[in-house]
C-alpha positions as a Markdown table, in Angstrom:
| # | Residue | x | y | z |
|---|---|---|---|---|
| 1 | Unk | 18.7 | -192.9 | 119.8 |
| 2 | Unk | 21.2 | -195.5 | 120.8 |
| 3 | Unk | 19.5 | -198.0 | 123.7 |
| 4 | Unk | 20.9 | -199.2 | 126.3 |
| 5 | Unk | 20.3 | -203.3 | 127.0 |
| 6 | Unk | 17.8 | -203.8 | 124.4 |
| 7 | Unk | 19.4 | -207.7 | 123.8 |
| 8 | Unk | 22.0 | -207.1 | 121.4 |
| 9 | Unk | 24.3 | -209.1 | 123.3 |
| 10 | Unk | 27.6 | -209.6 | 121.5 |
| 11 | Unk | 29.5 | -212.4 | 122.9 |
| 12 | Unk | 33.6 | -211.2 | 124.0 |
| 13 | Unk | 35.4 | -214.3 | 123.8 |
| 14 | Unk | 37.9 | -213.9 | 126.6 |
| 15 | Unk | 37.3 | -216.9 | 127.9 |
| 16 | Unk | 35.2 | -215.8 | 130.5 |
| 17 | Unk | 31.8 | -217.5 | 129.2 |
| 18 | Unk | 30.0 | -214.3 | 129.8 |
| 19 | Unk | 28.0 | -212.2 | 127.6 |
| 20 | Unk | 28.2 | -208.3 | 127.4 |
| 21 | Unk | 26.0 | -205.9 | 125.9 |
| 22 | Unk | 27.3 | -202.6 | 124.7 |
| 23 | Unk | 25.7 | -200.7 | 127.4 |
| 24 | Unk | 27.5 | -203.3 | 130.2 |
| 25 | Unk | 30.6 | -201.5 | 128.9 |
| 26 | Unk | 28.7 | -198.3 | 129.2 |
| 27 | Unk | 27.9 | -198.3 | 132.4 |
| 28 | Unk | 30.7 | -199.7 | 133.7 |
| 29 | Unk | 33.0 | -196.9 | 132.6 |
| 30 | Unk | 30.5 | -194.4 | 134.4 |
| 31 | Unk | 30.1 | -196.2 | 137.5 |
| 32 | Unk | 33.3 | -197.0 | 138.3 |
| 33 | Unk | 34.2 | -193.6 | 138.4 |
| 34 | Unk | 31.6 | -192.9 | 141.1 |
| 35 | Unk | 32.0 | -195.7 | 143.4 |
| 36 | Unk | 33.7 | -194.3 | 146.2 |
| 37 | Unk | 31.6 | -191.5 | 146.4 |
| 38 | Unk | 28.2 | -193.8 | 146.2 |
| 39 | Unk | 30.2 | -196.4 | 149.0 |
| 40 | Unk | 31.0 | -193.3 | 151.0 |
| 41 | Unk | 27.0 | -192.3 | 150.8 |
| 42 | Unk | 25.8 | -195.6 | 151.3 |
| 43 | Unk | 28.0 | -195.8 | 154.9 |
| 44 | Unk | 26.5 | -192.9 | 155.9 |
| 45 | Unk | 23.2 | -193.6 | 155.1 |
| 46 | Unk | 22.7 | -190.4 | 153.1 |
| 47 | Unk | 20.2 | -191.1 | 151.0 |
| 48 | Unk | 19.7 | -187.7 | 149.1 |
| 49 | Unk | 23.6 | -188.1 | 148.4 |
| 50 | Unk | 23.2 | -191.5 | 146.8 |
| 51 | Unk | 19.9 | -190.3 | 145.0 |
| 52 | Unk | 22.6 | -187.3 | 143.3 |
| 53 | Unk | 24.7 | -189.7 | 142.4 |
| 54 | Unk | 22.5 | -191.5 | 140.0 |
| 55 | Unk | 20.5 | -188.7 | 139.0 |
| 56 | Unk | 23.9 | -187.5 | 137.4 |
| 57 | Unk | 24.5 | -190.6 | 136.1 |
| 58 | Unk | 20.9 | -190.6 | 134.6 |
| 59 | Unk | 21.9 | -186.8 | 133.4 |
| 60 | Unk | 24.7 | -188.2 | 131.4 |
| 61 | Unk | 23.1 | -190.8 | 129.9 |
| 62 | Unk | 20.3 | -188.9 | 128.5 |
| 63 | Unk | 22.7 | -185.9 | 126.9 |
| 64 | Unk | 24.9 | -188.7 | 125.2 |
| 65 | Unk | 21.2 | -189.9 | 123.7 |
| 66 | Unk | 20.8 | -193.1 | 125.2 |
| 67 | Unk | 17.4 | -194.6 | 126.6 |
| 68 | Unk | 17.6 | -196.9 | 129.9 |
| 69 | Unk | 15.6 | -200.6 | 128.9 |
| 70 | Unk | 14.8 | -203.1 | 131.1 |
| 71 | Unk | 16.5 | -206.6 | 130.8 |
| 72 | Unk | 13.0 | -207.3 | 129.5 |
| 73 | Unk | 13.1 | -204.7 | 126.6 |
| 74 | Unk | 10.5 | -202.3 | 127.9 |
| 75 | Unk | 11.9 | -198.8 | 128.3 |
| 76 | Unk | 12.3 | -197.0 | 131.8 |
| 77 | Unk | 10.5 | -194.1 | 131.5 |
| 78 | Unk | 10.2 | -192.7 | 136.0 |
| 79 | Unk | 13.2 | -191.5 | 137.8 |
| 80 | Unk | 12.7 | -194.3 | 140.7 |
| 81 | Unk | 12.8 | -197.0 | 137.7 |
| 82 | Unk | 16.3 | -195.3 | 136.5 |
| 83 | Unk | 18.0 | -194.5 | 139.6 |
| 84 | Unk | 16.5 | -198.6 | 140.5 |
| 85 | Unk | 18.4 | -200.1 | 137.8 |
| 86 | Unk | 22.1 | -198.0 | 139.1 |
| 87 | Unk | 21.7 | -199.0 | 142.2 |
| 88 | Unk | 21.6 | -202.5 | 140.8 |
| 89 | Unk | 24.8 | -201.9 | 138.7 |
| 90 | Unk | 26.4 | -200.6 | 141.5 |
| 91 | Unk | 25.4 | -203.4 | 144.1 |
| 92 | Unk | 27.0 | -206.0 | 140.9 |
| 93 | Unk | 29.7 | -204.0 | 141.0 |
| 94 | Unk | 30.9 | -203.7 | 144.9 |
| 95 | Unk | 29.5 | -207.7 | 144.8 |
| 96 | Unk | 32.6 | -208.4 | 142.1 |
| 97 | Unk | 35.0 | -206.0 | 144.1 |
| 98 | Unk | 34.6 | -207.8 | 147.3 |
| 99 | Unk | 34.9 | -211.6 | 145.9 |
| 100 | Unk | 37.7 | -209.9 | 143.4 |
| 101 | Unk | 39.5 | -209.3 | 147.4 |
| 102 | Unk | 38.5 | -212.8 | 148.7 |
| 103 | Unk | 40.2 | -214.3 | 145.7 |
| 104 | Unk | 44.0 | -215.6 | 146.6 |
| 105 | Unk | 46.5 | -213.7 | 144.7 |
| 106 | Unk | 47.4 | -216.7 | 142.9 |
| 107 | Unk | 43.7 | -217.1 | 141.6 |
| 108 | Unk | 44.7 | -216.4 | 137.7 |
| 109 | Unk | 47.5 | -219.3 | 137.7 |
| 110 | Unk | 45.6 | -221.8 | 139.6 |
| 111 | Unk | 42.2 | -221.4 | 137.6 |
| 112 | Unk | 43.2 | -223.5 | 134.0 |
């Protein structure tokens, strides 16, 4: 069983300062495919659509053998704790989209 955030963070020197754990790379590859359709959900307030979402997502996860754990190591074990923890991701990444937009086009150049 492979785990997913169990605190083997490997540090990515880009530069960046930040820390990723194999999972964050995970995830992230998942997610992003489903963003517009999770944005589209969550404008419409259709819950049950956003609820499918992750439940695929969780689907996924759990044929590739992984098991979801909490930043704190414990492991998530109910649906409302999994889908809880991609909604989360999610909310990160349309967070990082929206200040990606804010940023000035010259951001890269002037930043070192």
């Amino acid at each position: 069983m492979k785990q997913l955030l169990a605190g083997q963070e490997r540090h990515i020197p880009s530069g960046t300062g930040r820390y990723h754990t194999p999972s964050h790379e995970h995830y992230t590859k998942k997610l992003s495919v489903r963003l517009g359709a999770y944005l589209n959900a969550r404008l419409r307030k259709d819950l049950a659509e956003k609820h499918r979402i992750a439940d695929e997502i969780i689907e996924e996860l759990n044929t590739e053998g992984f098991t979801m754990i909490a930043k704190n190591g414990t492991e998530l074990t109910t649906l409302k704790q999994k889908r809880a923890k991609i909604f989360v991701k999610f909310r990160g990444m349309v967070r990082s989209r929206q200040n990606q937009e804010r940023r000035s086009p010259f951001h890269r150049q002037n930043c070192g």
